[in-house]
C-alpha positions as CSV (number, residue, x, y, z in Angstrom):
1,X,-43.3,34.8,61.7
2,X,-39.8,34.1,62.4
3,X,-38.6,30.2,61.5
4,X,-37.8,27.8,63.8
5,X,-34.9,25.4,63.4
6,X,-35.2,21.9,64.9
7,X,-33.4,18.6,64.2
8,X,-35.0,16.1,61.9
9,X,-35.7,12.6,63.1
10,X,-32.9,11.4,60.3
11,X,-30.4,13.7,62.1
12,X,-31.2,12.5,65.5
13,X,-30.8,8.9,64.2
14,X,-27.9,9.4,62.9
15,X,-26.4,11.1,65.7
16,X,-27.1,8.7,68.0
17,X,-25.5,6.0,65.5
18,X,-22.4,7.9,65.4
19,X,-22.5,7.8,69.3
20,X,-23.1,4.2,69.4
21,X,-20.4,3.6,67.1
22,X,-17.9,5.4,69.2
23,X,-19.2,3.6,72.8
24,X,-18.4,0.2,70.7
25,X,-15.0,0.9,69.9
26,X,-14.4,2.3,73.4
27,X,-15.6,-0.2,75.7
28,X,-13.6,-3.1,74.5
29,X,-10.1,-0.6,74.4
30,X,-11.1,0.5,78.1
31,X,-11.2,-3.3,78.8
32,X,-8.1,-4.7,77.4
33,X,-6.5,-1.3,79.1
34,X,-7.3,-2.7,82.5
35,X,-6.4,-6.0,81.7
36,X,-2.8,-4.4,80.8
37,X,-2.4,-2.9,83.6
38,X,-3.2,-5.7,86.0
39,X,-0.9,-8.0,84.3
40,X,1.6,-5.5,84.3
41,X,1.0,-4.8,88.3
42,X,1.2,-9.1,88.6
43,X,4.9,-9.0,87.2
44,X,6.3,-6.6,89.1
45,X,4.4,-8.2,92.3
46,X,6.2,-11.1,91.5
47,X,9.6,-9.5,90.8
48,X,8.9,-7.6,93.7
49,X,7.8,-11.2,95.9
50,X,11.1,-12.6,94.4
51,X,13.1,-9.7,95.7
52,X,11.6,-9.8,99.4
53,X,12.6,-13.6,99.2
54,X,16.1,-12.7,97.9
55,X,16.7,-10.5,100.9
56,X,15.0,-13.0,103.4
57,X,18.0,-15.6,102.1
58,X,20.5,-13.2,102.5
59,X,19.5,-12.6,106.0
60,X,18.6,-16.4,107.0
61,X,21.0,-18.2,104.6
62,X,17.7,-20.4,103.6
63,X,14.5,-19.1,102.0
64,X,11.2,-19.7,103.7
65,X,8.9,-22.3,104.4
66,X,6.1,-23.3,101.8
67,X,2.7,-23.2,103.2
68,X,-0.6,-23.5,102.1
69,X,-2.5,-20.9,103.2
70,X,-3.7,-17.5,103.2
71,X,-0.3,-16.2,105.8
72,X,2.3,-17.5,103.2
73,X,3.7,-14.3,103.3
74,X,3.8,-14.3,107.0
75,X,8.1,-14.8,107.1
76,X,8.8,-11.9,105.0
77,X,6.4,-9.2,106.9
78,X,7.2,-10.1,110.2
79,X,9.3,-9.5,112.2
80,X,11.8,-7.7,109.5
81,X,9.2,-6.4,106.9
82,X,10.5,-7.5,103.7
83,X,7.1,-6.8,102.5
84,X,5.2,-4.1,103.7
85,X,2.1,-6.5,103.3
86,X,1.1,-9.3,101.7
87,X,0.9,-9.2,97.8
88,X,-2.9,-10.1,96.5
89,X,-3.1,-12.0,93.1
90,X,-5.2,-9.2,91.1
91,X,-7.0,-12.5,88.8
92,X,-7.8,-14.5,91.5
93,X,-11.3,-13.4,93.1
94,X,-13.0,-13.1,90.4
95,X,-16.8,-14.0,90.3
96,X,-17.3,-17.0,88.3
97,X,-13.6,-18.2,89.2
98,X,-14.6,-21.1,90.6
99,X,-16.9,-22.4,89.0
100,X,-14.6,-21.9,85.8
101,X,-11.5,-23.7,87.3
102,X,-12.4,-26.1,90.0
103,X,-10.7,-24.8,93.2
104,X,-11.4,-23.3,96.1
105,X,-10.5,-19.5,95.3
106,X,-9.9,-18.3,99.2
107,X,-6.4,-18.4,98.6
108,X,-5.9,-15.2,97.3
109,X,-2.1,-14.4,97.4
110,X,1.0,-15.2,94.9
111,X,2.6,-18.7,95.8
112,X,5.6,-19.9,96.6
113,X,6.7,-23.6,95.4
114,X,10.0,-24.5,96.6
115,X,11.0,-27.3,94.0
116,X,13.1,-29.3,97.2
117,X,8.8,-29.8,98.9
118,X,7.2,-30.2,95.2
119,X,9.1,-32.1,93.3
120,X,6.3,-34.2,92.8
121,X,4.1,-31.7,90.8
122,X,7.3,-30.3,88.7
123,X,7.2,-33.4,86.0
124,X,3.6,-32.7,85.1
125,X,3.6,-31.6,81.4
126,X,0.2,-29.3,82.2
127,X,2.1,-26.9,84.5
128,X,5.4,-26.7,81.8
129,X,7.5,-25.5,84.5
130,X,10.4,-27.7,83.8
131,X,11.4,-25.5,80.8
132,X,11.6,-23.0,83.4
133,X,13.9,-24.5,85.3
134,X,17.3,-26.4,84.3
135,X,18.6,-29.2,86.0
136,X,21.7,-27.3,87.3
137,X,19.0,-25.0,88.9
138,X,16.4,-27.4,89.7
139,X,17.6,-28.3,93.7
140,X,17.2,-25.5,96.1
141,X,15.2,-23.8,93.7
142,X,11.9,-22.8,93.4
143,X,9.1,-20.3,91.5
144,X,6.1,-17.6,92.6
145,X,3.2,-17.9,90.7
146,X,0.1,-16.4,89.7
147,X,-3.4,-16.9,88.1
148,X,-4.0,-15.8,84.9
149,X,-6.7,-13.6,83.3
150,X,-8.3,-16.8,82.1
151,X,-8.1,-18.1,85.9
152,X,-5.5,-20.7,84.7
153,X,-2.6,-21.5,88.0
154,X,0.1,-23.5,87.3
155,X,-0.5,-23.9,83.7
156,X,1.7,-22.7,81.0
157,X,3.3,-19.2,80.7
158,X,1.0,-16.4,79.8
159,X,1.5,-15.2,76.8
160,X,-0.8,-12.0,75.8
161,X,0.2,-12.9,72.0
162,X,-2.7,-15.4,72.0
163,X,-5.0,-12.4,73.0
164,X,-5.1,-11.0,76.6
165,X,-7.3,-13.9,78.0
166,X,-5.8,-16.6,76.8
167,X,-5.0,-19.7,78.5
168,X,-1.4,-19.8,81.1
169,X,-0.4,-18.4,84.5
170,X,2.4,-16.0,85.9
171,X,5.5,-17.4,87.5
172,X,9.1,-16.0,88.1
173,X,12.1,-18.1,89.2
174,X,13.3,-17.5,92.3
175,X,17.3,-18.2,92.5
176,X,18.8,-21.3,93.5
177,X,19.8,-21.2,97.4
178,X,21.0,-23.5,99.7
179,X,18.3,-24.2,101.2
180,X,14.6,-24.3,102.3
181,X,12.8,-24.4,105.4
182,X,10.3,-27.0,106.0
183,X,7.1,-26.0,107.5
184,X,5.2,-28.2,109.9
185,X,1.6,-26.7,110.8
């Protein structure tokens, strides 16, 4: 009778153990991965953003209007395509976002906050943004920003030393000009 070989129940457990082991350590590295690459994606939206705004000045002598909603981008897609669309914020939209931070989440794009229409928010030692800017910079001066993989806006710099969710926002200074539009809806 010829014998058969078959795995024992200790093998199959331990197997399967091994497998569980290796899933563990992946899923968390696939994870942080994708958090990488979607910080990576918001920085060079934002240099991008800042670029498209550099080139609107050049053209108009004055960067555009700040607005509040959803079209912020409209001036540098239309009618001379700065952008070839408008740039999404990859952390805003996310499920529980508002329930974690408080805000309405339907704006879903980087924003532009010209200091000139906001210098009332700029003192406010939550956002930090003074650092950001010096006082020889301050006027005619302005940042894009970003939510954070926390769902922190506004807040103080990301930094992904304090682990890749911790608390701060994106922003990028955009270069002093002589001007800004003001927008009147």
């Amino acid at each position: 009778m010829p014998s058969r070989s078959s795995f024992t129940l200790i093998e199959l457990l331990i197997v399967t153990a091994i497998i569980g082991i290796l899933v563990a350590i992946a899923i968390p590295n696939l994870l942080h991965a994708q958090i990488r690459a979607k910080v990576a994606a918001t920085q060079s939206d934002l240099k991008m953003l800042v670029d498209a705004m550099q080139q609107y000045y050049l053209d108009n002598n004055s960067y555009h209007a700040h607005r509040d909603t959803d079209n912020q981008q409209f001036p540098l897609t239309t009618p001379v395509p700065y952008l070839n669309g408008f740039l999404r914020d990859r952390f805003q939209g996310l499920p529980d976002m508002a329930l974690r931070t408080g805000f309405d989440c339907s704006r879903s794009f980087y924003h532009w906050i010209p200091y000139e229409t906001h210098a009332h928010i700029w003192g406010d030692p939550w956002r930090r943004w003074d650092s950001v800017l010096d006082d020889a910079h301050r006027k005619q001066s302005g940042l894009v920003d970003g939510w954070g993989p926390a769902g922190i806006r506004g807040g103080p710099r990301y930094d992904p030393t304090n682990g890749l969710i911790s608390q701060g926002g994106f922003f990028r200074l955009v270069p002093k000009g002589t001007k800004v539009h003001l927008y009147t809806p």
